[in-house]
N, C-alpha and C positions, 0 to 999 in steps of 0.2 A: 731332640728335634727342635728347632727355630721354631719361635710361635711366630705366627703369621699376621703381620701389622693387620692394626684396624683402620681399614677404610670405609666402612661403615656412615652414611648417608643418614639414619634415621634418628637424628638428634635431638635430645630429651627438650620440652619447653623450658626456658627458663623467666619465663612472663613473669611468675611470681617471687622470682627470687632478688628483682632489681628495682630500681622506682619506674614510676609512670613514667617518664622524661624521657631515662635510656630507651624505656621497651620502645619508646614511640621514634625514639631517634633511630635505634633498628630496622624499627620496620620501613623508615622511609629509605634508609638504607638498602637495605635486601630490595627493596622496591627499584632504586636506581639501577642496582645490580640486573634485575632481570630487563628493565627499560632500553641499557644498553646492550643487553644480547638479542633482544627484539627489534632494535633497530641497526643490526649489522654491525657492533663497533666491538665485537669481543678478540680475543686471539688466544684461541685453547683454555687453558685454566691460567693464564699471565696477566700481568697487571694487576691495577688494585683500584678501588676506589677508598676512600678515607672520610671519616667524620669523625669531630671534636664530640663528645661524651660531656650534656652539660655536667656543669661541676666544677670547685677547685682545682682540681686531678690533674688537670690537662690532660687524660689521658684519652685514647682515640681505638674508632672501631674498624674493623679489616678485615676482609676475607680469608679463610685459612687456602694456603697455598694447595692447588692438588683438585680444587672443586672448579667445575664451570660453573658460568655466572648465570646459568638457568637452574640450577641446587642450591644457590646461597640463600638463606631466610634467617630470619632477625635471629633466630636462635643458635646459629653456625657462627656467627661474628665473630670472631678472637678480640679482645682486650689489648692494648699496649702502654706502653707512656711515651712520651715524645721520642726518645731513645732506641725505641722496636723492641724495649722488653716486655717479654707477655704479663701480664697483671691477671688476665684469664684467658680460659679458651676451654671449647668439648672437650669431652673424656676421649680422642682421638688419637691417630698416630699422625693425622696432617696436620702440619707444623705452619706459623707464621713465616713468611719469607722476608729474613731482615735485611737483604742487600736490595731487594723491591722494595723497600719500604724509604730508602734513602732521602729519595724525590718529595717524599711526601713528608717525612719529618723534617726537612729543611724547612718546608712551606708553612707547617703548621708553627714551628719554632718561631718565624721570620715575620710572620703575619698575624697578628691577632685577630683581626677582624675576618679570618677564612677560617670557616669550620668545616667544607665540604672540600676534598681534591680529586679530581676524577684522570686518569691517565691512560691514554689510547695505544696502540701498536695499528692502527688502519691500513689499509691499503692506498688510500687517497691520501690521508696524511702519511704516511711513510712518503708518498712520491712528492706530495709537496715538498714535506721534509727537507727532502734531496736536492730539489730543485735551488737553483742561486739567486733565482728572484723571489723566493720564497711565497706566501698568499700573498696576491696582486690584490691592490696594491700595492696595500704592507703592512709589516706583521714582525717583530723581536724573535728572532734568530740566537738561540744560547750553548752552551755548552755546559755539562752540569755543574762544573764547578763554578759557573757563574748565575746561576739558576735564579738566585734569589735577588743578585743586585738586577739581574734583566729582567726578570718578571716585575720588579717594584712595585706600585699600587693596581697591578693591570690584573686583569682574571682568565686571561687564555696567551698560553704561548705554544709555538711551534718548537721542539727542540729539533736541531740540525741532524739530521739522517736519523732519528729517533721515534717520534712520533708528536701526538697533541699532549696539551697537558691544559687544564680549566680549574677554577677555583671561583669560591663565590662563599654568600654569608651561611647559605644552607644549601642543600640539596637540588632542592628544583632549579634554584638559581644558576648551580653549577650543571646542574643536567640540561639546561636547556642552553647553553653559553657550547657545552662540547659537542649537542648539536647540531647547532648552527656553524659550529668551527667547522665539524665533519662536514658538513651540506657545501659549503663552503668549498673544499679542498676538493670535493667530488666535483663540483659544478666548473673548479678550473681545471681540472685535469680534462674532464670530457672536453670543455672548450679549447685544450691548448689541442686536443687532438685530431682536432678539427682542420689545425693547419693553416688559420686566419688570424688575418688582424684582430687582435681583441679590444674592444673598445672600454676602456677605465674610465670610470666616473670621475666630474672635476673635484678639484682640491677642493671648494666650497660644498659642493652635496657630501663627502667624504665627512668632512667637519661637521658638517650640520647630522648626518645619518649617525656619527658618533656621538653627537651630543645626547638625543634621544633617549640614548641608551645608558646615560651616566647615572649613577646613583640620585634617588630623588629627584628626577627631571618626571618620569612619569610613575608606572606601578614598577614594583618589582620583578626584574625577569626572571619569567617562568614561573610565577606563581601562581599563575594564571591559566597557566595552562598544566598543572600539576594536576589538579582532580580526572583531568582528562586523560593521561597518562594511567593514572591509579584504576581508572572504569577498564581501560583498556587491556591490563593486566588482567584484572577480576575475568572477563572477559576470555582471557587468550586460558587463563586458569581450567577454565570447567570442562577442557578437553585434554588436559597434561597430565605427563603420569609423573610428573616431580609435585615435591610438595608444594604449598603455597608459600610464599615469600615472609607470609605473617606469622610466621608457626615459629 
C-alpha cells in the first residue's frame, strides 16, 4: 500500500536551533505572509514572498508550496540559496516550488541592496496588468526575461498581463510599497469604471510626490507603520484556529 504524503500543518519550532537574526527574520516574514492574506492580496497557496537570510550565504527564506498564507509561520519557511536549492525545509512532503521561485532569484541575484520580494496575482493588478496604459500615469511595463534590466534601481513593477511585483531593503518597506501598488491599481480600475474623464496629476506634483518618497528624503517606508500592522495580527490572532505566525 502507498504511504500517504504528509501534509501535516503542525510544525516542530525550530527557534532554538538557528540564530536570533534568522528566528527574527522569520517571523517578520511569516508576519508579511499573513498581512497579505489580511488585506486581500493572496491567490490560493501561489506565489511567494522572499527574504535574504542575514549572512554570507546569500541564501533566502520561502514559503513551502501547498500552504496558504494564513498557515505560514516562521517555522514552515523552507531555506534555499540563490539557485532554489533547498539548504533546509520541515520534515514534510510540501515541496519548495522552483519555477516560482524564478522571479525572485533574479532579483535577489541582480540587486544587492533588496532583501525582501513580494509577488502578487490580484484581481486589480491582473487588470491593470492588462490594460495598455498601464497604472496611470505610469509605471515599467516588463516581460520576464527582461525583469531585471526594467525593474533597475526601482522597487515595484507591474509585469504585463502578470501581476505586481515590489521589492525594498526589508520587509515592512516592501510590504507597504505592494500596498500602495495594490490601493493603487484598485483605485484605477474602479475609476476607469466609472466611464469619466479621469483627471492625472501634473508632471510637477508627480515629480515632487516621487521625490518624497526616494530613499533618505524622509523615514523609511513603512517602517512606520510596521508595529501597527504587527498589533493588528496579534489582534485578528486571538480568534483563529491557525497557528500563530511566530511559532
Amino acid at each position: 500500500m502507498d504511504k500517504l504524503p504528509n501534509y501535516r500543518t503542525d510544525f516542530r519550532s525550530i527557534r532554538d536551533e538557528i540564530t536570533p537574526d534568522e528566528w527574527r527574520q522569520r517571523v517578520e516574514l511569516a508576519a508579511c505572509y499573513r498581512l497579505v492574506d489580511l488585506y486581500g492580496m493572496t491567490d490560493l497557496t501561489y506565489n511567494h514572498i522572499t527574504l535574504r537570510v542575514p549572512g554570507p550565504e546569500h541564501h533566502i527564506l520561502i514559503n513551502l508550496y501547498g500552504l496558504t498564507y494564513k498557515e505560514i509561520t516562521a517555522s514552515s519557511l523552507a531555506k534555499i540559496d540563490l539557485d532554489g536549492n533547498v539548504i533546509w525545509k520541515p520534515d514534510t512532503d510540501y515541496y519548495v516550488n522552483k519555477a516560482g521561485y524564478v522571479i525572485h532569484g533574479a532579483i535577489h541575484r541582480a540587486r544587492p541592496d533588496v532583501r525582501a520580494v513580494i509577488h502578487t496575482h490580484t484581481r486589480a493588478g491582473m487588470a491593470v496588468a492588462a490594460m495598455q496604459c498601464g497604472l496611470l500615469p505610469a509605471v515599467n511595463l516588463a516581460e520576464q526575461e527582461r525583469l531585471v534590466r526594467d525593474l533597475g534601481t526601482h522597487n515595484a513593477m507591474i509585469l504585463r498581463s502578470h501581476g505586481l511585483l515590489t521589492c525594498g531593503p526589508s520587509i515592512p518597506e516592501a510590504f507597504n510599497t505592494m500596498y500602495q501598488l495594490e490601493l493603487s491599481c484598485r483605485t484605477q480600475v474602479d475609476a476607469m469604471a466609472a466611464r469619466t474623464e479621469l483627471v492625472v496629476p501634473s508632471k510637477e506634483t508627480l515629480e515632487k510626490t516621487a521625490h518624497l518618497y526616494q530613499p533618505g528624503t524622509r523615514r523609511p517606508y513603512g517602517v512606520l507603520e510596521w508595529p501597527a500592522m504587527l498589533r493588528q495580527l496579534d489582534a485578528e490572532q486571538k480568534n483563529s484556529a491557525f497557528p500563530p505566525y511566530w511559532q
